[in-house]
PDB file of N, CA, C, O and CB in Angstrom:
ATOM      1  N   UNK A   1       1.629 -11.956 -19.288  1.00  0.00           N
ATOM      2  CA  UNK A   1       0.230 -12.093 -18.960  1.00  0.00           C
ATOM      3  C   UNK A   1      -0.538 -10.973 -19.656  1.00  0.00           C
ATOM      4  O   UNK A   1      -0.260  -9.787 -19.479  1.00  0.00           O
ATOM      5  CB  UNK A   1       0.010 -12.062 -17.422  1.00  0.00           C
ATOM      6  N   UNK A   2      -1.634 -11.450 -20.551  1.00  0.00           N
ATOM      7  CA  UNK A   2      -2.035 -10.330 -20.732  1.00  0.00           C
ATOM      8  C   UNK A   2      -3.382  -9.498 -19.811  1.00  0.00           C
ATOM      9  O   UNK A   2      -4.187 -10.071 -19.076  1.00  0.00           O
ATOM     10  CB  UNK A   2      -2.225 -10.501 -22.019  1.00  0.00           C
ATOM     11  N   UNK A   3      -3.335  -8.262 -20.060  1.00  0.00           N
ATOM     12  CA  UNK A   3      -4.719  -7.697 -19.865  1.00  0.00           C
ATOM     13  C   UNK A   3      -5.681  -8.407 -18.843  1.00  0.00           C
ATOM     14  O   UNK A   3      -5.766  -8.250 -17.625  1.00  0.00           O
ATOM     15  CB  UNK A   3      -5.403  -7.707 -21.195  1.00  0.00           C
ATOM     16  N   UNK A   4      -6.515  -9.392 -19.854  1.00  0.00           N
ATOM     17  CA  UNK A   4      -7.553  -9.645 -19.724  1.00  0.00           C
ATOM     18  C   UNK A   4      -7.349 -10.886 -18.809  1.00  0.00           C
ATOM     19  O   UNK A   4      -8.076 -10.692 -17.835  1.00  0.00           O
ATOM     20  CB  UNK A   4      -8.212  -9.686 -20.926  1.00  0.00           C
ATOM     21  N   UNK A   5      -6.628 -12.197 -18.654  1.00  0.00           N
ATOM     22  CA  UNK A   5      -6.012 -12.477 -17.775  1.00  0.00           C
ATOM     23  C   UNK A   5      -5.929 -11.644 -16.756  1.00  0.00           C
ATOM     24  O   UNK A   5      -6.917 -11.650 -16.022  1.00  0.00           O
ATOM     25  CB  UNK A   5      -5.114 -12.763 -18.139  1.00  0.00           C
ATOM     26  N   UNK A   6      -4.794 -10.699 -16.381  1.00  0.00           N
ATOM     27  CA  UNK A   6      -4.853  -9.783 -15.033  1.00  0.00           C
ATOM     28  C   UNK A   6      -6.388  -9.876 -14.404  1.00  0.00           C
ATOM     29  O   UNK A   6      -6.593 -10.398 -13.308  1.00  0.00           O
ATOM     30  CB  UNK A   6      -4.464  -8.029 -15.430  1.00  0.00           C
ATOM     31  N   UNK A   7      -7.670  -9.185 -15.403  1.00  0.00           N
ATOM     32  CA  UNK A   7      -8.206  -8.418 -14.852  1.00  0.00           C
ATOM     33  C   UNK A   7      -9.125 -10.026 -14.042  1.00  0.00           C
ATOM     34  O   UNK A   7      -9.812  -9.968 -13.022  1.00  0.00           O
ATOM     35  CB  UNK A   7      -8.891  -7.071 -15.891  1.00  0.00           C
ATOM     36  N   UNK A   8      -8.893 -11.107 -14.738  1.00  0.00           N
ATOM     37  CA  UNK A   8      -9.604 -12.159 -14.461  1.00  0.00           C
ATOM     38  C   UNK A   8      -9.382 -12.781 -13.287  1.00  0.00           C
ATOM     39  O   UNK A   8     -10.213 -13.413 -12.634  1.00  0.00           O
ATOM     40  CB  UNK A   8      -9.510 -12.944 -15.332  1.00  0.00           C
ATOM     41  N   UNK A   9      -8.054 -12.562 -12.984  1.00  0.00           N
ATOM     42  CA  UNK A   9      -7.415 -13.019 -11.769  1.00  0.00           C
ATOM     43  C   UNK A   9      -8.110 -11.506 -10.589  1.00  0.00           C
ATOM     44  O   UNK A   9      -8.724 -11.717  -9.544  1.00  0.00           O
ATOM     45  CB  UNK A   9      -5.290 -13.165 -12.095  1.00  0.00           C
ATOM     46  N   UNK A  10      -7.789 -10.114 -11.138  1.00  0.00           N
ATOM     47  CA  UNK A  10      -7.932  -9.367 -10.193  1.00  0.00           C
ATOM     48  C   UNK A  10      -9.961  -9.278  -9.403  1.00  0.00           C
ATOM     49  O   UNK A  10     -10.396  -9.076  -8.269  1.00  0.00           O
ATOM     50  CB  UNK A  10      -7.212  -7.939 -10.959  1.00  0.00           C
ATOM     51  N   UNK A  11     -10.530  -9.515 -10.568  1.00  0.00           N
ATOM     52  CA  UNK A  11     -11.869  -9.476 -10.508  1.00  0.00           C
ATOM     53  C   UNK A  11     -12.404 -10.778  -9.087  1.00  0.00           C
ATOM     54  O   UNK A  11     -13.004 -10.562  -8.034  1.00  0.00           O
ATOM     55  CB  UNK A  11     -12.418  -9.839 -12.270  1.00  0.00           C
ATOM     56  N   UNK A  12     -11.759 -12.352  -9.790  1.00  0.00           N
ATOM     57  CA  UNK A  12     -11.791 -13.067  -8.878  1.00  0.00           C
ATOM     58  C   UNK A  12     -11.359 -12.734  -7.089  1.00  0.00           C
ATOM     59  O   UNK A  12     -11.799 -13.064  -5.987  1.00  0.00           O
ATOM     60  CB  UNK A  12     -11.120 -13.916  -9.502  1.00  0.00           C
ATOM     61  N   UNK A  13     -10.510 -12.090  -7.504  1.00  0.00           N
ATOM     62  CA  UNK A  13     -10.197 -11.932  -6.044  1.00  0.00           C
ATOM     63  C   UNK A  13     -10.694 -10.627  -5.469  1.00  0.00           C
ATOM     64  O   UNK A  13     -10.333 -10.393  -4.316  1.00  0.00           O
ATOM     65  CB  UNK A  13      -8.693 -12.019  -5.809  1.00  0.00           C
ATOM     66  N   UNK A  14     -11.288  -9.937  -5.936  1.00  0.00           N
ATOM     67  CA  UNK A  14     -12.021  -8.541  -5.271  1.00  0.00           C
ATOM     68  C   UNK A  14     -13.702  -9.196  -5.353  1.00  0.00           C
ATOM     69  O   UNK A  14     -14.517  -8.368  -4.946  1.00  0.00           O
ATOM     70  CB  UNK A  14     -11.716  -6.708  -6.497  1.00  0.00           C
ATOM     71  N   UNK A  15     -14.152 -10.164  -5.683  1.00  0.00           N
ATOM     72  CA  UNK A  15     -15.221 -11.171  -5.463  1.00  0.00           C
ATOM     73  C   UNK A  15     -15.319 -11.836  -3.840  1.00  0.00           C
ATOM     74  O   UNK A  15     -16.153 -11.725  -2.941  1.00  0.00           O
ATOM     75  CB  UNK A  15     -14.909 -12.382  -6.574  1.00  0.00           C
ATOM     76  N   UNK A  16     -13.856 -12.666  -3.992  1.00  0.00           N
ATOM     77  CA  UNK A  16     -13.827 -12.884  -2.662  1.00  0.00           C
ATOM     78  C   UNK A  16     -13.547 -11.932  -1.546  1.00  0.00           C
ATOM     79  O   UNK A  16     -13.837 -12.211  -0.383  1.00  0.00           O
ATOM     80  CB  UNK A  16     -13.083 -13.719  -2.562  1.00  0.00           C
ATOM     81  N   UNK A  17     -12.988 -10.817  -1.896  1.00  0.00           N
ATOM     82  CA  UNK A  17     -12.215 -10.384  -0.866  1.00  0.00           C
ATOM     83  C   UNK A  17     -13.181  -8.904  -0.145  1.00  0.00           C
ATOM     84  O   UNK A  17     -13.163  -8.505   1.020  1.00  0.00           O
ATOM     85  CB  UNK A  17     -10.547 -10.032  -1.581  1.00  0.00           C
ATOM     86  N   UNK A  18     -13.887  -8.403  -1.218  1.00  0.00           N
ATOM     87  CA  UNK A  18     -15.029  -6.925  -0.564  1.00  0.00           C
ATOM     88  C   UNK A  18     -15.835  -7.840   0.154  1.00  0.00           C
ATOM     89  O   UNK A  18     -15.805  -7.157   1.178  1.00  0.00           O
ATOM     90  CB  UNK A  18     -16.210  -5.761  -1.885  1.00  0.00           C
ATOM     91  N   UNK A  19     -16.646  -8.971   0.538  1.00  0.00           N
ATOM     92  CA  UNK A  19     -17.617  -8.987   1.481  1.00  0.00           C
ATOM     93  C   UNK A  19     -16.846  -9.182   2.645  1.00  0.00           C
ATOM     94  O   UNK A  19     -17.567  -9.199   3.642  1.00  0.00           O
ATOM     95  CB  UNK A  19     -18.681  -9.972   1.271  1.00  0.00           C
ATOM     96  N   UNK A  20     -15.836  -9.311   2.850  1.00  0.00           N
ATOM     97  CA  UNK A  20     -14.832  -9.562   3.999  1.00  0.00           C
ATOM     98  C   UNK A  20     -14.162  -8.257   4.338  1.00  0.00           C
ATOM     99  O   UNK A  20     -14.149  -7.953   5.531  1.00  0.00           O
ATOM    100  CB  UNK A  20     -13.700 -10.661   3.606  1.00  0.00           C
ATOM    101  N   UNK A  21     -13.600  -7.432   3.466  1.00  0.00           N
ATOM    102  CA  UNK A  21     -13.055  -6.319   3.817  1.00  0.00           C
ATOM    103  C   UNK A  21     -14.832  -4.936   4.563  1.00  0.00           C
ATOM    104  O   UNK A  21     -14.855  -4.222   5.566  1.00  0.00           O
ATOM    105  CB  UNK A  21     -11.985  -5.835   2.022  1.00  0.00           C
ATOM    106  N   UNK A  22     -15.723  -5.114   3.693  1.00  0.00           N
ATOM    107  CA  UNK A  22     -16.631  -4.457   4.223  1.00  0.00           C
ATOM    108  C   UNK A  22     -17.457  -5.031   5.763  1.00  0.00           C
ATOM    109  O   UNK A  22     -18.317  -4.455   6.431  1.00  0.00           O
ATOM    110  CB  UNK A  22     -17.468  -4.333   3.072  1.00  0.00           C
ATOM    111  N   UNK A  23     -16.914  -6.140   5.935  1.00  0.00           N
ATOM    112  CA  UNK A  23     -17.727  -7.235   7.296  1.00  0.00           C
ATOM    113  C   UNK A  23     -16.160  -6.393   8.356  1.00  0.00           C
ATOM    114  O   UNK A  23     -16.265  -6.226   9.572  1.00  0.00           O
ATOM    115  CB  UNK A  23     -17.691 -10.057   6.895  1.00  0.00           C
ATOM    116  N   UNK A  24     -14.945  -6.010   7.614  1.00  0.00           N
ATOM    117  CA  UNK A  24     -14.118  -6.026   8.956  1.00  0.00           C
ATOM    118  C   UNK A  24     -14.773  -4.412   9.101  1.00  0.00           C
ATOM    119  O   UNK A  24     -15.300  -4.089  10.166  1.00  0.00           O
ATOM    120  CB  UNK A  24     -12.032  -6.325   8.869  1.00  0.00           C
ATOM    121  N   UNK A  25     -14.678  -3.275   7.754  1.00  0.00           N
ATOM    122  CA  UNK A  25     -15.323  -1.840   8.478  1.00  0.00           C
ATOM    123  C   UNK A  25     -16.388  -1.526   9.204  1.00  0.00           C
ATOM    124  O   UNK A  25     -16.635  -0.551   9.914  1.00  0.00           O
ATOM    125  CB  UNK A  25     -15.589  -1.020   7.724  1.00  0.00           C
ATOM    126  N   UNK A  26     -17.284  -2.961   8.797  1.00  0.00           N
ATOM    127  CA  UNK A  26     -18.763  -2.719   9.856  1.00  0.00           C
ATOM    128  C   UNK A  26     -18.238  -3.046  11.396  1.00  0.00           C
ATOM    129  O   UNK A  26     -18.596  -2.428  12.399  1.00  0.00           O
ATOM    130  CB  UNK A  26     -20.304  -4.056   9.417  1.00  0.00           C
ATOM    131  N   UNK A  27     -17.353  -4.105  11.356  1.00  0.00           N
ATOM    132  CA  UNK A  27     -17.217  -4.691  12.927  1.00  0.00           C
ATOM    133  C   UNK A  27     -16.225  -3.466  13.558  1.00  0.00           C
ATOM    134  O   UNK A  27     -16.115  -3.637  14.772  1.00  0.00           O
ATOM    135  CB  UNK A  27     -16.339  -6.544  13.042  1.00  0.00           C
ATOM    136  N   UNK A  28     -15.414  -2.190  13.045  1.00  0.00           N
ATOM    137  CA  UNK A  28     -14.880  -1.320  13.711  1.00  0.00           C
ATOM    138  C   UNK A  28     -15.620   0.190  13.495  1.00  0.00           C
ATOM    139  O   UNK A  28     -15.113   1.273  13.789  1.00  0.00           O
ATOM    140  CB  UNK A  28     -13.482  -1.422  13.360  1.00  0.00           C
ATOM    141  N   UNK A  29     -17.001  -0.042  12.882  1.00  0.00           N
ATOM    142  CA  UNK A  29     -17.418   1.166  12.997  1.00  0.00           C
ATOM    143  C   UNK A  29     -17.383   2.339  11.800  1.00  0.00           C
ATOM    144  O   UNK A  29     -18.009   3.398  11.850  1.00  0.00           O
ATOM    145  CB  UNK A  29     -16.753   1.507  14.017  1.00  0.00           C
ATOM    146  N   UNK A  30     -16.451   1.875  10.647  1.00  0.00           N
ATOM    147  CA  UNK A  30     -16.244   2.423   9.905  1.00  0.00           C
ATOM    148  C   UNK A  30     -17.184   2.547   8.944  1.00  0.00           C
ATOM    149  O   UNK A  30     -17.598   1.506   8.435  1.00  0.00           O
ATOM    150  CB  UNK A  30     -15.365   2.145   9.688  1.00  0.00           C
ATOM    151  N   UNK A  31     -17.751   3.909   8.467  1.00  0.00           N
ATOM    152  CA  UNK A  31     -18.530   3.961   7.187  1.00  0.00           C
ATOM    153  C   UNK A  31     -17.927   4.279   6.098  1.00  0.00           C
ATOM    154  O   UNK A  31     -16.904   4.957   6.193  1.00  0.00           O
ATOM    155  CB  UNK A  31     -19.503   4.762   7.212  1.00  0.00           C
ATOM    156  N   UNK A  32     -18.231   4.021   5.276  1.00  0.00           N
ATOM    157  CA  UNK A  32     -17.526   4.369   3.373  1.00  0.00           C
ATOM    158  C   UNK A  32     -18.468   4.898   2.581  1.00  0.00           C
ATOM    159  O   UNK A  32     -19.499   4.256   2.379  1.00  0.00           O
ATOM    160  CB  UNK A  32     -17.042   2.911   2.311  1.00  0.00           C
ATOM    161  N   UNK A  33     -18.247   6.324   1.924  1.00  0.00           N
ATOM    162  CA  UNK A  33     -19.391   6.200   1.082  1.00  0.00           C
ATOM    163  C   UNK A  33     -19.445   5.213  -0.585  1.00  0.00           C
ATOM    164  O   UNK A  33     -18.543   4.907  -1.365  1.00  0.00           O
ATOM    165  CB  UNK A  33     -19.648   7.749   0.850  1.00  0.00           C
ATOM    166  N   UNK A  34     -20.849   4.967  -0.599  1.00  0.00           N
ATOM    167  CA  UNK A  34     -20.741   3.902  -1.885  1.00  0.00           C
ATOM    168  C   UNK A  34     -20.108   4.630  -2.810  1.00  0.00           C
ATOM    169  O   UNK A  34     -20.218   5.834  -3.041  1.00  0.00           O
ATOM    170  CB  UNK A  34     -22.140   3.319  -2.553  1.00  0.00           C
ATOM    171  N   UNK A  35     -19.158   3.485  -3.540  1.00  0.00           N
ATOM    172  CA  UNK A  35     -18.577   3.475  -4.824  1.00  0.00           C
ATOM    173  C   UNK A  35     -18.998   4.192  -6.245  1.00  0.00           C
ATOM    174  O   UNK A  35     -19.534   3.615  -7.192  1.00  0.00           O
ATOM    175  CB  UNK A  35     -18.564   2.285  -5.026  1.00  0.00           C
ATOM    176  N   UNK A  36     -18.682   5.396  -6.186  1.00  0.00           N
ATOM    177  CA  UNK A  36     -19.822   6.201  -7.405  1.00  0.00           C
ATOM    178  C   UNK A  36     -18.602   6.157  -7.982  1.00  0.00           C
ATOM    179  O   UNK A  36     -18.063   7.251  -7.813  1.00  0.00           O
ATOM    180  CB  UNK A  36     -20.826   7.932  -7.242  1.00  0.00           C
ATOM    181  N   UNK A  37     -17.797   5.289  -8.684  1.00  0.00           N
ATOM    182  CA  UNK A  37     -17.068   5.931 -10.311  1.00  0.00           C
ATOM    183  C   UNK A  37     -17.836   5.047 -11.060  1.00  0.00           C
ATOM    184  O   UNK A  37     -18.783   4.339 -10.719  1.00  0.00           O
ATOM    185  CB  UNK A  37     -15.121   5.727 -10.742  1.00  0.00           C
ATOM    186  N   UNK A  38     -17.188   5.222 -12.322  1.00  0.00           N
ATOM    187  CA  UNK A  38     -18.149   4.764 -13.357  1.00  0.00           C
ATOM    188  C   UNK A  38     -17.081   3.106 -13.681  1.00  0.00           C
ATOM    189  O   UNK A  38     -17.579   2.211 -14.365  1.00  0.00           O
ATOM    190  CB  UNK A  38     -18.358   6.227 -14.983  1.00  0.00           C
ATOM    191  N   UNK A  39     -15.836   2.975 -13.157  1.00  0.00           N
ATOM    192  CA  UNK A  39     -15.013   1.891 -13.612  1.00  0.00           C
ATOM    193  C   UNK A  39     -15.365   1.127 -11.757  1.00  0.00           C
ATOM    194  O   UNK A  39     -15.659   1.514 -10.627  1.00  0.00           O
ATOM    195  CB  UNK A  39     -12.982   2.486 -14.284  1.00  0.00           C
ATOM    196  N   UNK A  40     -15.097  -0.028 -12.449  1.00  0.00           N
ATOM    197  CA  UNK A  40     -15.560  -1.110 -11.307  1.00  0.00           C
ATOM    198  C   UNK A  40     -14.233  -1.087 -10.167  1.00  0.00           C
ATOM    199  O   UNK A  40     -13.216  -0.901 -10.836  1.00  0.00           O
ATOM    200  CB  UNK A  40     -15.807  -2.929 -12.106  1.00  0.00           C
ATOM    201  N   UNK A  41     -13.936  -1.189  -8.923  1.00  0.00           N
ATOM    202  CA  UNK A  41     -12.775  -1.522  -8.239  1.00  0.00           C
ATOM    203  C   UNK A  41     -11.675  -2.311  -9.016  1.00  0.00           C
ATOM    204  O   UNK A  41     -10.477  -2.059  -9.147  1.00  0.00           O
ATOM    205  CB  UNK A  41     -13.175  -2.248  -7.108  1.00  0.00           C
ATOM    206  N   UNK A  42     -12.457  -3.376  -9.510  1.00  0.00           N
ATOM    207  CA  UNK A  42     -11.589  -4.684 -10.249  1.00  0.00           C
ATOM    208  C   UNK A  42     -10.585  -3.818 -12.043  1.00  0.00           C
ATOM    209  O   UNK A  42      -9.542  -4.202 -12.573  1.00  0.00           O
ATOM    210  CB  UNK A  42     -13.379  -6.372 -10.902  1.00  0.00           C
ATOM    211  N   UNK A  43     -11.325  -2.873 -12.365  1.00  0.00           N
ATOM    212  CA  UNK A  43     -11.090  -2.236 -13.380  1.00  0.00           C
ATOM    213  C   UNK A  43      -9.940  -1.635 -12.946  1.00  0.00           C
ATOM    214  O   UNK A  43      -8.817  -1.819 -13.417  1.00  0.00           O
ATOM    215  CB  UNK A  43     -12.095  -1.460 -13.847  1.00  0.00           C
ATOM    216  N   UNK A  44     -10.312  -0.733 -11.816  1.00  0.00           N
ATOM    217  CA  UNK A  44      -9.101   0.338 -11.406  1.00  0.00           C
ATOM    218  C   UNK A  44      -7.818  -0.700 -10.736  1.00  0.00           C
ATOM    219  O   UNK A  44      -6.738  -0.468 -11.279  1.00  0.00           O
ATOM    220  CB  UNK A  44      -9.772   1.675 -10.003  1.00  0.00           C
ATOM    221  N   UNK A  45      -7.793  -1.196 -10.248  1.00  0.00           N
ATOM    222  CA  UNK A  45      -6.608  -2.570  -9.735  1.00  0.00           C
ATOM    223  C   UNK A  45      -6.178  -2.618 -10.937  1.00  0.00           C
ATOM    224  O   UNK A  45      -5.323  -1.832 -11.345  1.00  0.00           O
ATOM    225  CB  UNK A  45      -7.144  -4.284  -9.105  1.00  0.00           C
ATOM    226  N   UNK A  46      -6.743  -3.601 -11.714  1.00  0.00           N
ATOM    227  CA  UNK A  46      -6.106  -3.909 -12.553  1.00  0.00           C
ATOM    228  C   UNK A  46      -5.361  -3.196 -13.890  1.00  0.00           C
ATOM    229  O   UNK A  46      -4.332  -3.669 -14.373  1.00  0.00           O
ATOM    230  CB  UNK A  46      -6.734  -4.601 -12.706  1.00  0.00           C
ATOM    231  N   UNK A  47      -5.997  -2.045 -14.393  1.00  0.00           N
ATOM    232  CA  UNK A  47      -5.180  -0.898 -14.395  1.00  0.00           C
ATOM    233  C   UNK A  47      -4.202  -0.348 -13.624  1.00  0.00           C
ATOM    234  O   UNK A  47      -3.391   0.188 -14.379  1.00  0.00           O
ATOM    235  CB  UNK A  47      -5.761  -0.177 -14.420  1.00  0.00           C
ATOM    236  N   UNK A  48      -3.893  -0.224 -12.498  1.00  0.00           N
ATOM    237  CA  UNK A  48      -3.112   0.262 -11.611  1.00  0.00           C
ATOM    238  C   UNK A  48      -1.609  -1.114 -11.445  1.00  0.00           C
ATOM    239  O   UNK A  48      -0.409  -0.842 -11.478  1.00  0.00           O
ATOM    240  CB  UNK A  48      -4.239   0.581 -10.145  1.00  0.00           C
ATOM    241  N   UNK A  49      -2.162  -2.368 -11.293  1.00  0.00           N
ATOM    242  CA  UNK A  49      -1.194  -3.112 -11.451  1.00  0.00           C
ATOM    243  C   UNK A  49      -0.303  -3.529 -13.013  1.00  0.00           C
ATOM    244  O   UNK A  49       0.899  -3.769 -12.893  1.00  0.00           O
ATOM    245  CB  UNK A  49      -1.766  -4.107 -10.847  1.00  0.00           C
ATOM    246  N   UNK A  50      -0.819  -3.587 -14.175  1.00  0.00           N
ATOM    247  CA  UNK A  50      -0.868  -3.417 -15.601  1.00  0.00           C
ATOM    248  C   UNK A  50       0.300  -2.291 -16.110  1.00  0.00           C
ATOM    249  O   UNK A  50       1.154  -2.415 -16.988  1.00  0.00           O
ATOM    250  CB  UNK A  50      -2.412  -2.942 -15.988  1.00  0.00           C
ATOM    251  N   UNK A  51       0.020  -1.217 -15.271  1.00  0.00           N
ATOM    252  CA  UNK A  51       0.918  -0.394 -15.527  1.00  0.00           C
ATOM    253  C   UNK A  51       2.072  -0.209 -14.922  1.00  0.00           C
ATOM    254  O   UNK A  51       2.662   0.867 -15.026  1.00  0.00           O
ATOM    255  CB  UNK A  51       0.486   0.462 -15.544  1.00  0.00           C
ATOM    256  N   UNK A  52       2.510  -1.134 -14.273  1.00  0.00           N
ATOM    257  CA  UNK A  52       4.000  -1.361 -13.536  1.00  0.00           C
ATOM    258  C   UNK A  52       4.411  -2.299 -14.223  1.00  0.00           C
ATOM    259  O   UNK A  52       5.620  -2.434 -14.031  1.00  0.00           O
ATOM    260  CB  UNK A  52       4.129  -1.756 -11.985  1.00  0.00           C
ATOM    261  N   UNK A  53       3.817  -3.386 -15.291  1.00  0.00           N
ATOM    262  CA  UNK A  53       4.554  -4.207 -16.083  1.00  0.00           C
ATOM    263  C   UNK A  53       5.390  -3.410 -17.408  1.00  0.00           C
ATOM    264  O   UNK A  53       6.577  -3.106 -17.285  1.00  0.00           O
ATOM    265  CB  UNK A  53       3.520  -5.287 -16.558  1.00  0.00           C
ATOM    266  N   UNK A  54       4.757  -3.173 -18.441  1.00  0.00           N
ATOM    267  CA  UNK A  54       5.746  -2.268 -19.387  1.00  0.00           C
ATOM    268  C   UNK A  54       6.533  -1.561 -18.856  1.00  0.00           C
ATOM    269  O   UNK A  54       7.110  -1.670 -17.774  1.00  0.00           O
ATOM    270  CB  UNK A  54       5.212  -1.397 -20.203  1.00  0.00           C
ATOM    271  N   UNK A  55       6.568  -0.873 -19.559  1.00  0.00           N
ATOM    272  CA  UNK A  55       7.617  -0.034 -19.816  1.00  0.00           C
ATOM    273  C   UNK A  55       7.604   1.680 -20.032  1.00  0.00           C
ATOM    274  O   UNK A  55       8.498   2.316 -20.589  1.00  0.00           O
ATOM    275  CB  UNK A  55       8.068  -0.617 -20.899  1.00  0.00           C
ATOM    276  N   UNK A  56       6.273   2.278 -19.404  1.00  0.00           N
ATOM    277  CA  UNK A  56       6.032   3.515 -19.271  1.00  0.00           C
ATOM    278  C   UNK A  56       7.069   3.768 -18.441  1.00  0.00           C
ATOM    279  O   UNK A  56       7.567   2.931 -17.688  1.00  0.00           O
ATOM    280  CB  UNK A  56       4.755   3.884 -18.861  1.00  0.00           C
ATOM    281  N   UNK A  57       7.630   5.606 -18.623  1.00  0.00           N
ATOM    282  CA  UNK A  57       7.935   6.211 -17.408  1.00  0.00           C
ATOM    283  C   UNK A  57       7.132   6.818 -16.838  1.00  0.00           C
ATOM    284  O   UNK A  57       7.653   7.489 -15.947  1.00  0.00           O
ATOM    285  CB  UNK A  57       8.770   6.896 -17.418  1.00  0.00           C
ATOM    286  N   UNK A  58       5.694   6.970 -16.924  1.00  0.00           N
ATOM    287  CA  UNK A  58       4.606   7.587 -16.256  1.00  0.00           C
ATOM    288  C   UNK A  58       3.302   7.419 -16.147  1.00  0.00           C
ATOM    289  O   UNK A  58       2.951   6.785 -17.142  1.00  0.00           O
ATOM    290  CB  UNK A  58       4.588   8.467 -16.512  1.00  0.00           C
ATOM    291  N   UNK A  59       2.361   7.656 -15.442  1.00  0.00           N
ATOM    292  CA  UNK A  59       0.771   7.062 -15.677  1.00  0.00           C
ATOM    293  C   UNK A  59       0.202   7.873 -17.053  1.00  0.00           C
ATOM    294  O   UNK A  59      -0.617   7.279 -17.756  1.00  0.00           O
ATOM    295  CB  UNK A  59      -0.412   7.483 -14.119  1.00  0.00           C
ATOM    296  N   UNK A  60       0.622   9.166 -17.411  1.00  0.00           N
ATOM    297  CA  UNK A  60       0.097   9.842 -18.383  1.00  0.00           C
ATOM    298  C   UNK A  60       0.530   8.940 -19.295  1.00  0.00           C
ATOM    299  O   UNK A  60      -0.412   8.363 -19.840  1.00  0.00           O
ATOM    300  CB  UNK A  60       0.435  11.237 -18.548  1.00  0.00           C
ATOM    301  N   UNK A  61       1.754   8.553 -19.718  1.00  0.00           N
ATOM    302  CA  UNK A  61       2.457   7.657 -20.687  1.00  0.00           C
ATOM    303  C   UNK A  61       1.497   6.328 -20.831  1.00  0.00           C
ATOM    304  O   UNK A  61       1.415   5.799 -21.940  1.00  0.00           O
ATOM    305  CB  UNK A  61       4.049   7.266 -20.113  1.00  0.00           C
ATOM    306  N   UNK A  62       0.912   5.892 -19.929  1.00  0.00           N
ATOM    307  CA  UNK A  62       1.093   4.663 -20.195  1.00  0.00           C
ATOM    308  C   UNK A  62      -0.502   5.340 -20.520  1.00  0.00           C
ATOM    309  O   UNK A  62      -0.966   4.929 -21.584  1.00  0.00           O
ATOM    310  CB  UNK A  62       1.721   3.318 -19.100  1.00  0.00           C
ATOM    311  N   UNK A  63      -1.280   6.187 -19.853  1.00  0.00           N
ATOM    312  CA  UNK A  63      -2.806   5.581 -20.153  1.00  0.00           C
ATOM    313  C   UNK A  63      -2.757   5.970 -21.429  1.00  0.00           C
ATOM    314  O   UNK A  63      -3.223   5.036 -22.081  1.00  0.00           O
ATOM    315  CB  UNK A  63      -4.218   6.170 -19.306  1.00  0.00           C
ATOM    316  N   UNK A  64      -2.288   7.280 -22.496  1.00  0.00           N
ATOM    317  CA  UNK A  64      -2.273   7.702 -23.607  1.00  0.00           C
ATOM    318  C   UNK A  64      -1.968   6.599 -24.020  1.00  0.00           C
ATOM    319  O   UNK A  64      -2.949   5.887 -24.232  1.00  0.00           O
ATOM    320  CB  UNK A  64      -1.614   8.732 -23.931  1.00  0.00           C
ATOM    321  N   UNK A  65      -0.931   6.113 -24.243  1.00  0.00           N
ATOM    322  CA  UNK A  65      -0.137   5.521 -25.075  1.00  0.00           C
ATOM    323  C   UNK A  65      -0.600   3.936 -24.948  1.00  0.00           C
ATOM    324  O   UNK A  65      -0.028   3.195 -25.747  1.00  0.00           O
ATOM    325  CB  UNK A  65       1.378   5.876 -24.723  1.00  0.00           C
ATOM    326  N   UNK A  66      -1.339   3.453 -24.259  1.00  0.00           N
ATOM    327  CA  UNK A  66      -1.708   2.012 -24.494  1.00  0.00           C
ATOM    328  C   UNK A  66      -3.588   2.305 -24.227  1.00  0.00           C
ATOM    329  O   UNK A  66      -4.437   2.249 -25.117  1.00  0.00           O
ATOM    330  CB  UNK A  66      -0.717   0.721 -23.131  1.00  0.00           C
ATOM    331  N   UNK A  67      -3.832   2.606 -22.773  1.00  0.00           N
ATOM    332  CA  UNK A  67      -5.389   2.359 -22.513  1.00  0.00           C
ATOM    333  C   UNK A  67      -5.886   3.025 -22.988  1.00  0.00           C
ATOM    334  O   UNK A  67      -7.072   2.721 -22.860  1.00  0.00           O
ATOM    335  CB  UNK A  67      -5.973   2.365 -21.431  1.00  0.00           C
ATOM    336  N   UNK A  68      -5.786   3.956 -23.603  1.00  0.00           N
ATOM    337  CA  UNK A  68      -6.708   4.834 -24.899  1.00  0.00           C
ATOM    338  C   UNK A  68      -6.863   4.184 -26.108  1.00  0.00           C
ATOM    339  O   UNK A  68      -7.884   4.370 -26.771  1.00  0.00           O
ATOM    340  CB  UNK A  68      -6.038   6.217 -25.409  1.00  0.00           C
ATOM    341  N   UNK A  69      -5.856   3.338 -26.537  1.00  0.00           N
ATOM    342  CA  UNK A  69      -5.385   2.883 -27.627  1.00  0.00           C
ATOM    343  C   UNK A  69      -6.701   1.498 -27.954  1.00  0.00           C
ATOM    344  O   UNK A  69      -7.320   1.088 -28.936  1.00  0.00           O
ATOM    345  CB  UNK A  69      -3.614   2.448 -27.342  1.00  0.00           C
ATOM    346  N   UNK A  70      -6.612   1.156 -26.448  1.00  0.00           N
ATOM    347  CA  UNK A  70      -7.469  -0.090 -26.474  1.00  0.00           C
ATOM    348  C   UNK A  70      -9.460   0.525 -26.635  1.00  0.00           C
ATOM    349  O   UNK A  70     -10.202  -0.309 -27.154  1.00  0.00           O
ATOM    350  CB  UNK A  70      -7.006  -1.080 -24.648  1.00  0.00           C
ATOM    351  N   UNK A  71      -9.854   1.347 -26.365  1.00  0.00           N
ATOM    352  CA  UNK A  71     -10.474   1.950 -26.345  1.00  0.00           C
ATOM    353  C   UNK A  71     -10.890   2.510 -27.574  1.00  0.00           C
ATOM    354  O   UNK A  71     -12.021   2.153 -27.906  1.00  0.00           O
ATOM    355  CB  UNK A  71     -10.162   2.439 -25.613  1.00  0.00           C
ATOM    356  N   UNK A  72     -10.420   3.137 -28.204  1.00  0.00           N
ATOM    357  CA  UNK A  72     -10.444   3.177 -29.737  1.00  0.00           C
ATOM    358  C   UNK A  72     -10.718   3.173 -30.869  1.00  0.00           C
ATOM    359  O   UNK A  72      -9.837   3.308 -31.718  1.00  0.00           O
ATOM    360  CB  UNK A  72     -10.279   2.971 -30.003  1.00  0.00           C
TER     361      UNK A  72
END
């Protein structure tokens, strides 16, 4: 699977799934502060899942060595 796939699948489902996860922290009270990074939730997932497919032995490994690469 590549990439962009992942992120298509991961995006779709953090679409459906934040107005529901933020409806359960309102109904127990919980506040969050808003989302200030500059990469979207769906970005960081899918980065985070992406990098358990290859073949890095490490997150430094893999972001040098591929997500910089793409970047570029």
């Amino acid at each position: 699977m590549s990439v962009i796939e992942l992120f298509c699948y991961v995006d779709d489902f953090c679409i459906e799934f934040m107005p529901t996860r933020e409806k359960i922290l309102k109904d127990k009270g919980i506040r969050q502060k808003p989302w200030s990074c500059k990469l979207s939730i769906s970005e960081v997932m899918t980065t985070l899942i992406h990098f358990h497919q290859p073949h890095y032995r490490n997150f430094k490994a893999y972001y040098t060595g591929y997500i910089k690469n793409i970047f570029t």
